[in-house]
Every structure is written in structure tokens, then in C-alpha cells.
DOTORGU-912179 format. One record per residue (C-alpha): x, y, z. Coordinates in steps of 0.02 Angstrom, whole numbers, plus 50000, padded with zeros to 5 digits. Example, Ala and Ser with C-alpha at 12.3 -4.5 7.8 and 13.67 -1.06 7.14 Angstrom:
506154977550390/506844994750357/
This chain:
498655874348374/500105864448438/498875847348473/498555849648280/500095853048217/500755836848323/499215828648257/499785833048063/501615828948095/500925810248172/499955808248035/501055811847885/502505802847976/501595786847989/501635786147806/503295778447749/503455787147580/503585806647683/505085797247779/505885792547616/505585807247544/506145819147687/507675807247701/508155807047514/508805824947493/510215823847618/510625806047485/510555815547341/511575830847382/512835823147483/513175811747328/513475828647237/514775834547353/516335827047238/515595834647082/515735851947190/517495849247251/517975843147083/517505859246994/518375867947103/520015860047095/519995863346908/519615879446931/521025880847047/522135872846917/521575882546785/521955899846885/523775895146936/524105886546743/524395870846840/525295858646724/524765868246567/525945869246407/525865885646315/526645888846152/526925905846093/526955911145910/526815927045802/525825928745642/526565945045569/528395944145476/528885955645591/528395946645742/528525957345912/530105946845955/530515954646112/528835954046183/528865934846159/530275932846253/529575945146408/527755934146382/528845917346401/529755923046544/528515930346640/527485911546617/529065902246672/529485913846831/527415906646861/528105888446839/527415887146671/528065876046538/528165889646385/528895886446216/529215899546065/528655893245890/529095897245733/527695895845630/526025902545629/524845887545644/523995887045829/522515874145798/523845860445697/525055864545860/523375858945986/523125847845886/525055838845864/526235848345969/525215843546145/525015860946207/523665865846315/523605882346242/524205891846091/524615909746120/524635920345959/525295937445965/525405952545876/525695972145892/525165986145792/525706004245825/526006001246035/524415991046040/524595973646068/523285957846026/522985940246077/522125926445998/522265912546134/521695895146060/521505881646214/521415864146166/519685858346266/519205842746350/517325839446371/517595829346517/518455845046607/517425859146555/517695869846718/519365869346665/519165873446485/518015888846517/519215895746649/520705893346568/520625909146452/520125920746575/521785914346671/522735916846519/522185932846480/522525938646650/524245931446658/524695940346493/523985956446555/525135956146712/526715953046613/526385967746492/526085978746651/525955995546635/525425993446450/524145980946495/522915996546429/523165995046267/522745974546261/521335966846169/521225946146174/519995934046085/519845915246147/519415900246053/519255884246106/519535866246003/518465853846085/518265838545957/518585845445792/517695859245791/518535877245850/517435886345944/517505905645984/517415906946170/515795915546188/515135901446062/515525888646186/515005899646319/513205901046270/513065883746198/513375873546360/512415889946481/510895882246332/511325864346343/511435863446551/509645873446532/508855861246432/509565848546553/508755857546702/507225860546595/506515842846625/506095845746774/504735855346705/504085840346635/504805827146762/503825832646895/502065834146824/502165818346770/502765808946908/501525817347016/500045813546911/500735795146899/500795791547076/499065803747097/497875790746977/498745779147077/498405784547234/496595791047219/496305772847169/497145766947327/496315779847434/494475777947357/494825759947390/494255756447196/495915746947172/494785730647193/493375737147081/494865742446952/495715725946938/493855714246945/493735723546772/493815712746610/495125722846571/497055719046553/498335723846703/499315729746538/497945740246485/497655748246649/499525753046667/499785759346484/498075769746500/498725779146681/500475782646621/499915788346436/498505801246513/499965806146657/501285807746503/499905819846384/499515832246532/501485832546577/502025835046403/500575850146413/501275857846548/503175857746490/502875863446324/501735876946399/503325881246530/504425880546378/503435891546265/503205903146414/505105904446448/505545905746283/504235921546257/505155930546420/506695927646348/506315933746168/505365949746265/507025954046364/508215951646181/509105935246258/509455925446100/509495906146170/510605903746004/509545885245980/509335885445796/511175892445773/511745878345890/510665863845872/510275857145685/508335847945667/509155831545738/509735836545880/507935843945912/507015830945884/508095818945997/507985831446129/506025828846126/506025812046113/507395808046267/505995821946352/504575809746329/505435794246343/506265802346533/504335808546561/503565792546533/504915785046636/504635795546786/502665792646776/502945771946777/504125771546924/502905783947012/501605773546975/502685757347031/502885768147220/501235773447222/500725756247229/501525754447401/500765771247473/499295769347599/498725787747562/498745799647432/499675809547541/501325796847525/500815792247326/501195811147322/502955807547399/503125794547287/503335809147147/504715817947247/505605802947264/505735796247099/506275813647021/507655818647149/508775807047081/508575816146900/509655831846979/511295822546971/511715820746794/511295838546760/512665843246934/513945830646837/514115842646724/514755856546847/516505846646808/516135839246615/515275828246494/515415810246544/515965802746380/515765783546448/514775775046322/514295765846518/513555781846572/512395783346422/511415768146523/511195780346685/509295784846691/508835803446646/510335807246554/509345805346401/508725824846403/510715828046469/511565822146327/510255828046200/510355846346265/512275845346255/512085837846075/513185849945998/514805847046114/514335829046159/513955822045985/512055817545934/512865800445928/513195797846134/511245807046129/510355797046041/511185781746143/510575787246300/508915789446219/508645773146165/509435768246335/508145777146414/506545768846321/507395750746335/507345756746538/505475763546522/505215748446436/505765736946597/505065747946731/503395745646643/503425726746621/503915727446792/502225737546839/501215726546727/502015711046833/501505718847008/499795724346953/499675705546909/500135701547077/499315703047269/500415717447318/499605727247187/498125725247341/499205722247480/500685735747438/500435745347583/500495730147714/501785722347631/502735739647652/502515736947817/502495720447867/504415721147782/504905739047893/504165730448046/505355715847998/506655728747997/506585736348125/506515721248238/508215715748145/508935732948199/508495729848374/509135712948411/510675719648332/510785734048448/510595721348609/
């Protein structure tokens, strides 16, 4: 058992693609680690009201007065900035008197009620969403030992369009799962880009395959539009699955409240053009694989890179027009549609086919050329090369 296990081990380490690939996840998630540190300094913030402005106000003639004043003392002794207004109108004072927050309240019979309106920022939605629940808690301690008799609703402005907080809620929890859920399609087809790549490599018909009278062009769009079908099969036959166990245990996804036929169908098409995308470059890897073993790799390697933009958002929307050009944030954007703007979607779409667009010309070019043959020696000649470098280096 153990001279076979050492034999396996030998074998698939030889292969440079199971290096790259075993190598690539330490990349990837140590890449993430400021996205995780900066959600949780906003979350910090947003718990200890860190450089937020509050304004108070009162909608009923008889405004609770007093309670005001014990609400904007209680935020100061927390080193809050606070101020008292005299009007009624929260979402005009987010919008012109720079608050943070808006803090309407009102009392009937002993009970009291908050409607807290926060003032959001895509970019810093870990903040946003935790910045009510702070509020609310903050307000409960200062009415202490009344705190019983305390109902609250939040709403949040983000663009301008006020949102209840539960909206919001639900519509990024949807958005960052349709993010996440191209991975149902991103790996099928990458796999089944580098596999017709690799059985060709491995069956040694590569040769055969290009002594065709047939166009490199034609042989690359054929293999990444039969990859792209079955992949598109498989996700819509995940998607229809998860939206059936959903809709069996009552969970309304809220997608046709949230997301009008636009959004939709920019949604689909930034899934097929990220698809498509994942099967070229696959494809493009494959080529270098010696085995079907490391054009399986190939797969892994070319999708990893797809978890980051959906992890960006642990902190906010990128709004950079420059990010739009990041691969796979196509499906990102479009799944966040209704906070990001179909706009900023449909501009990484397009993005995203003008980069499908390049990777395959690029294919078409090395199919053209010997190292569509001679990938795998080339591959190595060039880490042989390498790894002399590194040792004359090291002497």
C-alpha cells in the first residue's frame, strides 16, 4: 500500500499543473485576508458608532421632548456626535444635513418607537447592515428599564432609493448567491474545456486533429461551444434544482420583486460570457498538460481566481468603473444589479466578452503554433530553465 501510494504521489507530482494547482489556494486566500480584516473593522466601527453623526427628530406635535434629550445624552456620554432637529424630514436630512443616521422618535401611551433611517454606502456594506442593529441597541440601553416596551424599524438610503432594512437584507443575501452561483457553471465548463483538450493530448490525436483541413479557429470555437452547452446544462439544472428546494421549504428568493427583466437577462448573459471564458483559458492550460490528469488541474486553476470578487464583497461593491475590467465580475455585478446599477453590470459584461474575445484569439494563435504540439516540453524545458536559475542564485 505505501509503495503505491508513493507511486501515485510521484506520478501526479511530476505533472506541473497538480503543483500549480495544489500551490494556488494558499495565493488565492491569502489575497483575501484584507477583505476579512476589512469587514471586520467596519463592523467594529459600526458597533462602537465610530465617527457616526446622528440627528434626532420627532414627528408628532407633541414630540417626547424629554426623551430626546436623555437619547442625545446617552449617545454623547458614548462619544457620539448627536444633534436635535426641528423638523420632521429624516431622508432630506441624509441626504443634506451629512448625518450618518436619522433617528425618528415617537411615544404613544408609555410605549416608545423608532424609525432609524442610515444613509448607506455600497462600498461599505458591512458597515451599513450593522449599523442599525448598533443603533437599536444603543437606544435600547439608554431607555433602560423601559427598553420593554420598544419597537424600531430601519431603513436604509443607498443611491436614491430608501430601502427597508430587511429589503436590503435579502437583496444583497440574493445578489452574493447569484455571485457564488457561477461556480455551478464555472466549473463544468472549465473542466470539460481542459478534458477535450486533454483526451486529445493523451490519445496523442493532437497531430491527427490539426493535419485536418480544418481551421485552428474552427477547432477552438467547436471545443469551447460543446464545453459551454453541457456547462450551461448543468447550471441551469443546479439552478432549477435549488430554486425547487427553496420554493419546497417557503424561502421566497424575492428575484422578481428585486430584479426587473433587464437585470435578468444581463445576469445570464455575464453567466455565459464568464462560462465561455473559463472554458477558453482552460483550454489555453490544457494545452500545456502532459496528462489528462494535469488538463484536469488546469480547470481548478483557472476557476480559483473567480472566488475573489464574490469575497470583495464581504466589505462592499467596488464602484470603480476600473474594476468593471476585473475578469468574473461580470455574474458579480449582474447579481447585485439592483444596489449596483444595471449600468456598472452591463459594463462588466461587455468587459467580460471583449476578455473572452482575447483569450480566444489568443488560443486560436497557439493552436496555430508548435507549442500547440510541443506544450508540454516547452512547459518544461522553461521550469528546467528555472530551476537551474534558482540554483546558481542560491550558490
Amino acid at each position: 500500500m505505501r509503495r503505491l501510494l508513493a507511486k501515485e504521489l510521484k506520478t501526479l507530482l511530476r505533472e506541473p499543473m497538480v503543483v500549480v494547482m495544489i500551490v494556488m489556494p494558499f495565493i488565492i486566500y491569502s489575497f483575501m485576508a484584507p477583505f476579512y480584516s476589512a469587514a471586520t473593522e467596519q463592523a467594529e466601527e459600526a458597533a462602537k458608532l465610530r465617527g457616526v453623526r446622528i440627528a434626532l427628530a420627532s414627528c408628532q406635535e407633541t414630540g417626547p421632548g424629554p426623551v430626546l434629550g436623555v437619547l442625545a445624552a446617552s449617545l454623547r456620554a458614548a462619544n457620539v456626535t448627536v444633534n436635535v432637529l426641528e423638523t420632521c424630514k429624516p431622508v432630506e436630512a441624509l441626504k443634506t444635513g451629512g448625518y450618518d443616521a436619522v433617528i425618528v422618535v415617537n411615544s404613544t401611551g408609555g410605549r416608545f418607537s423608532f424609525e432609524v433611517y442610515v444613509r448607506g454606502d455600497p462600498t461599505r456594506l458591512t458597515r451599513t447592515l450593522a449599523l442599525p442593529g448598533s443603533l437599536g441597541a444603543q437606544l435600547g440601553r439608554a431607555l433602560s428599564p423601559g427598553a420593554g416596551n420598544v419597537t424600531s424599524r430601519a431603513y436604509v438610503l443607498l443611491g436614491d432609493r430608501l430601502w427597508s432594512f430587511e429589503e436590503l437584507s435579502s437583496v444583497y443575501g440574493v445578489g452574493v448567491a447569484l455571485g457564488y452561483a457561477t461556480f455551478f457553471i464555472l466549473f463544468p465548463a472549465a473542466s470539460l474545456g481542459a478534458a477535450l483538450m486533454g483526451a486529445e493530448r493523451e490519445e496523442h490525436m493532437l497531430d491527427v486533429l490539426f493535419s485536418l483541413p480544418v481551421r485552428r479557429r474552427s477547432i477552438a470555437l467547436s471545443k469551447a461551444a460543446a464545453a459551454l452547452v453541457a456547462s450551461l446544462l448543468t447550471a441551469a439544472s443546479a439552478l432549477a434544482g435549488l430554486y425547487r428546494l427553496f420554493g419546497s421549504i417557503g424561502v421566497d428568493m424575492g428575484i422578481s420583486r428585486y430584479y426587473s427583466p433587464a437585470d435578468l437577462t444581463v445576469y445570464v448573459a455575464a453567466l455565459a460570457s464568464e462560462a465561455l471564458f473559463a472554458v477558453i483559458l482552460a483550454m489555453l492550460v490544457g494545452l500545456f498538460a502532459s496528462t489528462m490528469r494535469g488538463a484536469q488541474s488546469a480547470a481548478t486553476i483557472v476557476v480559483l481566481p473567480a472566488i475573489i470578487p464574490p469575497m470583495m464583497t464581504m466589505t462592499g461593491i467596488p464602484v470603480s468603473r476600473l474594476f468593471t475590467l476585473v475578469p468574473y465580475t461580470a455574474a458579480l455585478y449582474a447579481g447585485l444589479a439592483p444596489l449596483a446599477g444595471l449600468e456598472r453590470a452591463a459594463m462588466a459584461t461587455v468587459a467580460q466578452l471583449a476578455e473572452t474575445a482575447l483569450a480566444l484569439l489568443l488560443l486560436v494563435k497557439l493552436l496555430e503554433s508548435e507549442a500547440a504540439v510541443t506544450g508540454p516540453e516547452t512547459l518544461r524545458r522553461l521550469r528546467t530553465s528555472l530551476a537551474h536559475k534558482l540554483r546558481g542564485r542560491r550558490r
